[in-house]
Structures are given as C-alpha cells and as structure tokens.
N, C-alpha and C positions, 0 to 999 in steps of 0.2 A: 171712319176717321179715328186714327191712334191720338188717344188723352196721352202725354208724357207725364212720367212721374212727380213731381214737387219734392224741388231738391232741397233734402235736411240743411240743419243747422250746419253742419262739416263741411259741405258739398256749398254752401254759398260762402261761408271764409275764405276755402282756398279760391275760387272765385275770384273776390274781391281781393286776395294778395295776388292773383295773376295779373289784374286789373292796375291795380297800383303799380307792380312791377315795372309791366308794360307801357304802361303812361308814362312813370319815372325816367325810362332807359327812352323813348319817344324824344320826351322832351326837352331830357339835357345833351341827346344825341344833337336835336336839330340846333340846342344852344351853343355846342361846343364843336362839334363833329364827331364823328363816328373812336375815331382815332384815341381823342383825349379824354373817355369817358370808359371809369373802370367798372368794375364789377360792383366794387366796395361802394363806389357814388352812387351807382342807382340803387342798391340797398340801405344806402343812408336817403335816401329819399324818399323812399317810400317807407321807412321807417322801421326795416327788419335788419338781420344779421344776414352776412355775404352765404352764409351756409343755406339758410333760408332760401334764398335766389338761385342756387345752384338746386337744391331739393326741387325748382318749380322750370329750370330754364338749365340751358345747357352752354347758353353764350346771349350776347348781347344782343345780335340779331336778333335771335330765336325770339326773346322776352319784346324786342320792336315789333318785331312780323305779327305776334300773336293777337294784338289789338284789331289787324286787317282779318285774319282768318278766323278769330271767333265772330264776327260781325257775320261772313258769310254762312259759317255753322249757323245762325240765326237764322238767316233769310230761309234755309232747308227747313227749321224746326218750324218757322210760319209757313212758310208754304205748305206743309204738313197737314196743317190747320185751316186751311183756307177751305170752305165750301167746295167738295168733291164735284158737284156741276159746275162751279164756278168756270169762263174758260180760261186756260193756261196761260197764256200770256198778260189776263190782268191779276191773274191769284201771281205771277211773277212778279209785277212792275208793281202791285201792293206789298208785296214780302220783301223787295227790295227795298221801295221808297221809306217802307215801315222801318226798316232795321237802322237806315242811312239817316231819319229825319228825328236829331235831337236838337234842333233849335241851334244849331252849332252859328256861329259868326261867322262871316262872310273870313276869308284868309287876309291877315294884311301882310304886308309886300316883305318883312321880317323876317316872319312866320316861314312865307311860301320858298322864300331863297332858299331859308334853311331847312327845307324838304326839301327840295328838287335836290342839293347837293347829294343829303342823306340817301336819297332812293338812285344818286349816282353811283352806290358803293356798290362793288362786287360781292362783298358778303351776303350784303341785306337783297340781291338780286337773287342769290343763291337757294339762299334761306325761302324765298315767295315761292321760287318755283316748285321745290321740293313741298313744302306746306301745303303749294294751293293744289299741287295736285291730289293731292286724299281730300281737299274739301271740295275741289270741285266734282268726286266721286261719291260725297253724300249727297249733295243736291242734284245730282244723275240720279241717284237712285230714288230720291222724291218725284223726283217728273216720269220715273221709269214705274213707279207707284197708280200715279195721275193718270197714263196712258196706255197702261197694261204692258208696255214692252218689258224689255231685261236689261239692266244697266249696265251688264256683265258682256253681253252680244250683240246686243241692236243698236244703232248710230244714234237714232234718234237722240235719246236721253244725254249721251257722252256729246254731240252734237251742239243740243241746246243748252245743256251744263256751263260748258265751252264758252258759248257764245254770251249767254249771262255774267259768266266770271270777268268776262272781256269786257263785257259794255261797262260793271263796276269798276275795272281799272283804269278804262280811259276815262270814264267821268269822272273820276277822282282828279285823273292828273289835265284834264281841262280845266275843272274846281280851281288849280292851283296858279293858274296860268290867262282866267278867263280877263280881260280886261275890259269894261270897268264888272269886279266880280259878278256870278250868276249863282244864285243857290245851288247846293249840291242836288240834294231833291227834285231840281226840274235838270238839270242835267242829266240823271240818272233815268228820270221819265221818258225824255227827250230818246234818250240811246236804246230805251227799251220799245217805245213806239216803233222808232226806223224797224229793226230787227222784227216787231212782229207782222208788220209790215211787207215783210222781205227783204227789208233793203233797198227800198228802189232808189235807182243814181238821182243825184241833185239835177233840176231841171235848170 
C-alpha cells in the first residue's frame, strides 16, 4: 500500500482558494444562473482578486465542475488506501460512500431547481466530460493497481472506472430529484450494490 505524501502549508492554501472558488462560482451560479454571474462576482466571494481566479480556473465552469471532480480524485486516493485483501467492490462503495458522506442536508426544492437548470448548460456539460475523463482514468488505474491488470489495455479497470463514475452521477442527480428526499449516502450504496451485483433486471 502507497502512504501519499502530507501536503505542506502551500499545497493546502491553494486547496482551500480552489475550494472557495469553486463553492463561490457553485453557488451564485445556481442563485443567479449561469449567464449572470461574472468572473469578478465569484472572486468577490470568495474573497480574492479576479487575477487570483483566473491563476486557479480558466472559466466559470472549470471553477463549478472542479468541486465534482476533486471529490472523485478522492474516492482513487482512498480506494488507494483501503486494505489490499479487502474485496473490490466494498473497498469501492466505502471509498465512495466515504468521500460523498458530509452530513450534507437533504436538497430543498430551491436549491435543487436551481441545479438541475445549472447542470442544463452546455458549457458546464462540456467541461464534466472533458474533466471526468482524466479522473475517471485515475481511479482506472487504482482498480488496475487492485487487480493486477493495465489500465492503459485491459477493459476491466476502464470498465469499472466507467461504471463507478456512472453510478456517482446518477446518484447525485436522483439526490436531486428524489421525492420525499433520500440521503445521498444510501443512494450512492444502493447504485453501487446493483452493479456489484451485476445488474440484475428489477423483478
């Protein structure tokens, strides 16, 4: 099992200004829309200069999306971590459940409107795919770790990568949608059980 390094004092600032960024530009997106929310707003938000934001983000998506795809850079770095006997599908559905479960509050009806529009833009659709594709090839290369294949040739790994990335995304956007709400946590559980599973069709 690889120990990761302990990241210095420099390496957890820029962190937490990606962090605030990405919340700031989140939050006044789903307040406002996508449309009416400049560069200068989210760095008055988060409490830097616009230069600042452009040094960390390249657009307003970018600084949106990045709050989803650090979350799943996580799930890799536990899964990492998870007992080498452990089997694979619950060192997943722990490294997921682990990364997704901060006590977060149920969605209220607000909130969720003003996500689903958000996640209707073409930008911010753009932006995930391109994104998730290099993260869903770090956590390929962790199960490609786990299983002895190659995450570079063998299906397996790019397979279940794939299929992990999936089940986080629709549990999310069930999360938003679930009525009367379901915690994120057992949605996420839920989606990763079927799949290790197989899949088997609803009886």
């Amino acid at each position: 099992m690889t120990t990761a390094r302990a990241p210095g004092h420099r390496e957890r600032k820029k962190q937490q200004t990606r962090e605030a960024l990405s919340w700031a530009a989140l939050r006044l997106t789903v307040e406002r829309g996508l449309g009416n929310v400049l560069v200068e707003d989210i760095a008055a938000e988060a409490g830097v200069s616009p230069r600042t934001f452009n040094n960390y983000f390249s657009s307003k998506a970018e600084a949106i999306v990045w709050r989803q795809l650090d979350r799943l850079r996580r799930v890799a770095g536990l899964l990492r971590e998870r007992p080498p006997a452990e089997p694979l599908w619950v060192a997943v559905t722990a490294a997921v459940t682990a990364t997704f479960d901060h006590g977060e509050a149920l969605p209220d009806q607000r909130w969720t409107e003003g996500v689903r529009l958000m996640l209707g833009e073409t930008e911010l659709q753009a932006e995930l795919i391109k994104g998730g594709a290099a993260v869903e090839h770090e956590v390929a290369a962790v199960i490609a770790e786990r299983t002895g294949t190659d995450a570079d040739r063998d299906l397996y790994p790019l397979l279940m990568a794939g299929a992990v990335t999936a089940a986080v995304r629709i549990a999310g956007e069930q999360w938003l949608r679930t009525d009367p709400p379901v915690p994120l946590p057992t949605l996420l559980r839920d989606a990763l059980e079927r799949l290790a599973a197989g899949l088997p069709v609803p009886e």
